[in-house]
C-alpha positions in Angstrom: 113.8 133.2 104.8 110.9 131.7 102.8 108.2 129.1 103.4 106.6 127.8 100.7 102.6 126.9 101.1 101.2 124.2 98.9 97.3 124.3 98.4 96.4 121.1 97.3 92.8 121.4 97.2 90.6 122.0 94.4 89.3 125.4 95.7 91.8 128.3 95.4 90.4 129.4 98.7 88.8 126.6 100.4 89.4 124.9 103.8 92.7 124.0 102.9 93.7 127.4 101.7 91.7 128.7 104.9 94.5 126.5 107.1 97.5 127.3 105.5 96.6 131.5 105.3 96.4 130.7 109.6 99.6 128.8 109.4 101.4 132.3 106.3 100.0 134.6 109.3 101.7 133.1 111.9 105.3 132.7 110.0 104.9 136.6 108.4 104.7 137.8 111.8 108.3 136.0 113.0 109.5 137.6 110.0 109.2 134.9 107.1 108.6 135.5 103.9 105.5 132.9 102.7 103.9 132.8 99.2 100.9 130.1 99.1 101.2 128.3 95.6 97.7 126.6 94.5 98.0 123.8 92.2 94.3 124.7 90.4 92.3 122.6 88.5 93.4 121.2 85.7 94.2 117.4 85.9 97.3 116.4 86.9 99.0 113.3 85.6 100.9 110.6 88.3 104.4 109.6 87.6 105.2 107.2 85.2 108.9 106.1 86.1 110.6 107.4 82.7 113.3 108.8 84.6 113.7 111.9 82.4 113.4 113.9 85.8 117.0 112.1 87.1 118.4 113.3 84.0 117.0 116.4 83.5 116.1 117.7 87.1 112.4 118.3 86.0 109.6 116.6 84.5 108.7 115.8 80.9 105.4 117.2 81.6 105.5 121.0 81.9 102.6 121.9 84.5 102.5 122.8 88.0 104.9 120.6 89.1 107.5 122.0 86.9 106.5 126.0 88.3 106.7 124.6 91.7 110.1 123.2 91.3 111.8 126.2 90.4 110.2 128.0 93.0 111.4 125.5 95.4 114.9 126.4 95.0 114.0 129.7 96.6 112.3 128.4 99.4 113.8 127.6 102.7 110.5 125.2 103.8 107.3 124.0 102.8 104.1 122.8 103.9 101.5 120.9 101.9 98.2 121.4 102.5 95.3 118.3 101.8 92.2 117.9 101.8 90.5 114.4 102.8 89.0 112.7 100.3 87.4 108.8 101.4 90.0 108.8 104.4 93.0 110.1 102.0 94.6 113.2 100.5 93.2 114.7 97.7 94.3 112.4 94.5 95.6 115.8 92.5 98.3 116.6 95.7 99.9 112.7 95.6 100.4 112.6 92.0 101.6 115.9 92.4 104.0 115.3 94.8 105.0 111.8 93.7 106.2 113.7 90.8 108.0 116.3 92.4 109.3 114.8 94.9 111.0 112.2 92.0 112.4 115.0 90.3 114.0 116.7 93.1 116.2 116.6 96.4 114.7 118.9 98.9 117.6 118.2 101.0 117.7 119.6 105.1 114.5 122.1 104.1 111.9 121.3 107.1 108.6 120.7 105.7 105.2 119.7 107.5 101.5 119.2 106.3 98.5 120.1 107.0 95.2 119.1 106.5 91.5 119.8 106.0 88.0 117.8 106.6 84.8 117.9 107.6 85.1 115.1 109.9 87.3 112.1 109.8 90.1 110.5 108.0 92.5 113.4 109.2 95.1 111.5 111.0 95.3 108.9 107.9 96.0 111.7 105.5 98.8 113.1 107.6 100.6 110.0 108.1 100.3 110.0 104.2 101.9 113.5 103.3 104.5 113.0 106.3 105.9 110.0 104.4 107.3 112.0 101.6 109.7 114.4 104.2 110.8 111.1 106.0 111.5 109.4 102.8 113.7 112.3 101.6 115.1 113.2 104.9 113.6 116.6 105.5 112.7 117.8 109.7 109.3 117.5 109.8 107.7 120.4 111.4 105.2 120.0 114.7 102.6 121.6 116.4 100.6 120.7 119.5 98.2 118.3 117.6 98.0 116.6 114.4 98.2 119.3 112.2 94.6 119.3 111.7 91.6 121.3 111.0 87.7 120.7 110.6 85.2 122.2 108.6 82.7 122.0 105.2 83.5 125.7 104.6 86.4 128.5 105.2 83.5 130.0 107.4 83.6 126.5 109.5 87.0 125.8 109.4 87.7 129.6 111.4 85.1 128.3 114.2 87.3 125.1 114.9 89.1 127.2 117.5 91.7 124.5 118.2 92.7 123.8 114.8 93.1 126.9 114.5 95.8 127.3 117.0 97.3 124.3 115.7 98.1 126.5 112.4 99.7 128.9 114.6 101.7 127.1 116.9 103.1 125.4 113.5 103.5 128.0 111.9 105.6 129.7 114.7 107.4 126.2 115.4 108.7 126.4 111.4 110.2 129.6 112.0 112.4 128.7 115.1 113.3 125.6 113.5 114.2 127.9 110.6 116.1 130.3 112.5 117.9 127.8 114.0 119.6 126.4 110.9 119.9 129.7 109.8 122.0 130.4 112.9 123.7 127.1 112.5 124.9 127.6 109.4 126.3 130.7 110.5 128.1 129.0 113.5 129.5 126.7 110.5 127.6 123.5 111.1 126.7 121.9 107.7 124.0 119.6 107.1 125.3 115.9 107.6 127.0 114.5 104.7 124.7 112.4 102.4 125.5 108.8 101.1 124.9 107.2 97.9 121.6 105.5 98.2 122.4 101.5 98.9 119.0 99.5 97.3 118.5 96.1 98.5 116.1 93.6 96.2 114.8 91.0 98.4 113.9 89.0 96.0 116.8 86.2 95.2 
């Protein structure tokens, strides 16, 4: 089994990456494989709705979203990692996942989120990334708390004790969840059947 770790911050190892190492540590040690896949910094362009991804299963523009998707197919789950910018994620992670989660079906993988900030705007930002699993129909992963952690450095963010343990606890909670469907499928239960997608235009 495999998690995939999204760092969508624009330090390679910054508060966000500081969270999701916590959250590696605690899935390596229930025996998960993890590999924490930065997107960097070079700009990174929002969707445009050309539809070549439906068509072609990745996007016309070959960057980071294009690397991620084919490591996707290896991974069993993900969490994204954010951090708050004016009360949002950071605008490099939503046009990175806007694209990538146009260009592919993630199907039953769980995913969760977690995010980073000095002080506020936490909760708003994980409602935002949480969206994307619901939208696509992927068990979002828990902990005890918002899936949260505070700090202006990586130094700060290991003194929020709390958050912390949040990382932990979801990281742990991934790999039961993971372990379960592994065990499922082994039991022969099969993810429910999907449907074609039925869209409705209220305008008449």
């Amino acid at each position: 089994m495999k998690v995939l770790l999204v760092n969508g911050g624009p330090h390679e190892k910054g508060c966000t990456y500081t969270a999701l190492t916590e959250v590696a540590g605690a899935l390596q040690k229930n025996g998960v494989e993890t590999e924490i896949f930065w997107l960097g910094n070079d700009p990174i362009a929002g969707c445009i709705s050309c539809g070549f991804c439906k068509k072609n299963g990745r996007c016309f523009r070959n960057d980071c979203v294009n690397v991620f998707l084919e490591k996707a197919k290896q991974a069993d789950g993900f969490v994204f990692g954010a951090p708050v910018h004016f009360a949002s994620s950071a605008g490099a992670l939503i046009s990175f996942m806007d694209r990538a989660f146009f260009c592919a079906d993630f199907g039953a993988k769980p995913a969760a989120c977690v995010v980073s900030c000095r002080r506020a705007g936490t909760t708003a930002t994980f409602d935002e990334i949480n969206k994307y699993f619901a939208i696509k129909g992927m068990p979002i992963v828990t902990s005890n708390y918002w899936n949260a952690v505070h700090g202006n450095t990586p130094e700060e963010v290991k003194q929020d004790l709390e958050g912390m343990q949040t990382m932990r606890i979801l990281g742990k909670n991934m790999a039961w969840l993971l372990r379960c469907i592994e065990a499922g499928k082994e039991a022969g239960i099969q993810p429910p059947e999907t449907e074609e997608k039925i869209k409705t235009n209220f305008i008449r």
